[in-house]
C-alpha positions in Angstrom: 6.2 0.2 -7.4 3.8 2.7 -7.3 3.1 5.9 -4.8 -0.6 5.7 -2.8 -2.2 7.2 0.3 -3.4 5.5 3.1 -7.5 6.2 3.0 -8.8 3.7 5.5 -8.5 0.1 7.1 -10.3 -2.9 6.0 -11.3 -5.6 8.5 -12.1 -9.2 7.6 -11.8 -11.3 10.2 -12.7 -14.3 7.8 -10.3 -14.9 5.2 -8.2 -17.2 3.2 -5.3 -19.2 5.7 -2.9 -17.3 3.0 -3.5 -14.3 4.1 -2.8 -14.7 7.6 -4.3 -12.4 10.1 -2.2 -9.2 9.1 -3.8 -5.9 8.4 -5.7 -4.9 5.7 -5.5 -1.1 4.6 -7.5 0.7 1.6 -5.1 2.4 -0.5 -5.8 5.2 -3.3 -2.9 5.5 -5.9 -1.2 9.5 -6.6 0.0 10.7 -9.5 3.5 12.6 -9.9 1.7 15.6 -8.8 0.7 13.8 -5.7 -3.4 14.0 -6.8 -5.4 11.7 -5.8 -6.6 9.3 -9.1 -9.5 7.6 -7.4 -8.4 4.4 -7.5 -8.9 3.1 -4.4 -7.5 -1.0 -3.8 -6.9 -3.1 -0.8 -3.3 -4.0 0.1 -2.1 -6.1 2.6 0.2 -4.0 4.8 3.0 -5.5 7.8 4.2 -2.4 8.2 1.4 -0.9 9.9 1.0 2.6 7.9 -1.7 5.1 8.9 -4.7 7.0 7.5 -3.1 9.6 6.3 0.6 8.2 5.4 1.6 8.1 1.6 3.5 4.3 1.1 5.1 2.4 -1.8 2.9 -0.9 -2.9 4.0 -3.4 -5.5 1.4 -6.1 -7.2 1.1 -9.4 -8.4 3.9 -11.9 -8.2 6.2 -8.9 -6.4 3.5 -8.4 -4.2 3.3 -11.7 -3.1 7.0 -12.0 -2.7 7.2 -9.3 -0.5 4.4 -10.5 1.8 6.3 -13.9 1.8 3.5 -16.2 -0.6 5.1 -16.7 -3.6 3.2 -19.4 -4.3 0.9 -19.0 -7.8 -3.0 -19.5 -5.5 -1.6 -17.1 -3.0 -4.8 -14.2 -3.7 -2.5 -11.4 -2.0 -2.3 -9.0 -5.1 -1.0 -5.5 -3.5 1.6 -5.6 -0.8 2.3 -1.8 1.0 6.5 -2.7 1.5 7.3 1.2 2.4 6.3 4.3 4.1 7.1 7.6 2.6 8.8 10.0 4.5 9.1 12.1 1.8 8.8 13.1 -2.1 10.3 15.8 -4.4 9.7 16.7 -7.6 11.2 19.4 -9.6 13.0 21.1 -6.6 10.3 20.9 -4.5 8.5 18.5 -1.8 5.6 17.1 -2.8 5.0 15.5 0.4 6.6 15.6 3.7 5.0 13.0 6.6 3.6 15.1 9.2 2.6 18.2 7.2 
């Protein structure tokens, strides 16, 4: 699993029948200091995190597990399967939803 932010929505109304109609968010991955590393991916997300909210993603096979296509053409790479409500490090938060 890895820690990302929640930097946008994706919309693609045409897209493979794997994929189903389920929302597509733009995801940018954190480090352990919680800054931003500029890589930005698309994951599909059921949960329905916000612009804004940090989540857990997981990719390739477990990502396709946890969106429920295991099978090997599903193209579903990056899966969000939590929202963070919050992180410490080292005594202290690193993020808190809402602030």
């Amino acid at each position: 699993m890895r820690v990302a932010k929640v930097v946008g929505q994706v919309v693609a109304t045409i897209r493979s029948p794997d994929m189903r109609m389920d929302k597509l968010c733009l995801v940018e991955f954190v480090d352990k200091k919680g800054k931003s590393t500029s890589e930005v991916h698309v994951a599909m997300d059921q949960l329905g995190a916000g612009e804004g909210e940090w989540v857990l993603v997981v990719a390739g096979s477990s990502a396709r597990m946890a969106y429920g296509t295991s099978g090997e053409h599903s193209p579903v790479d990056l899966c969000v399967v939590g929202i963070i409500d919050e992180i410490t490090s080292d005594q202290s938060i690193q993020y808190h939803k809402g602030q």
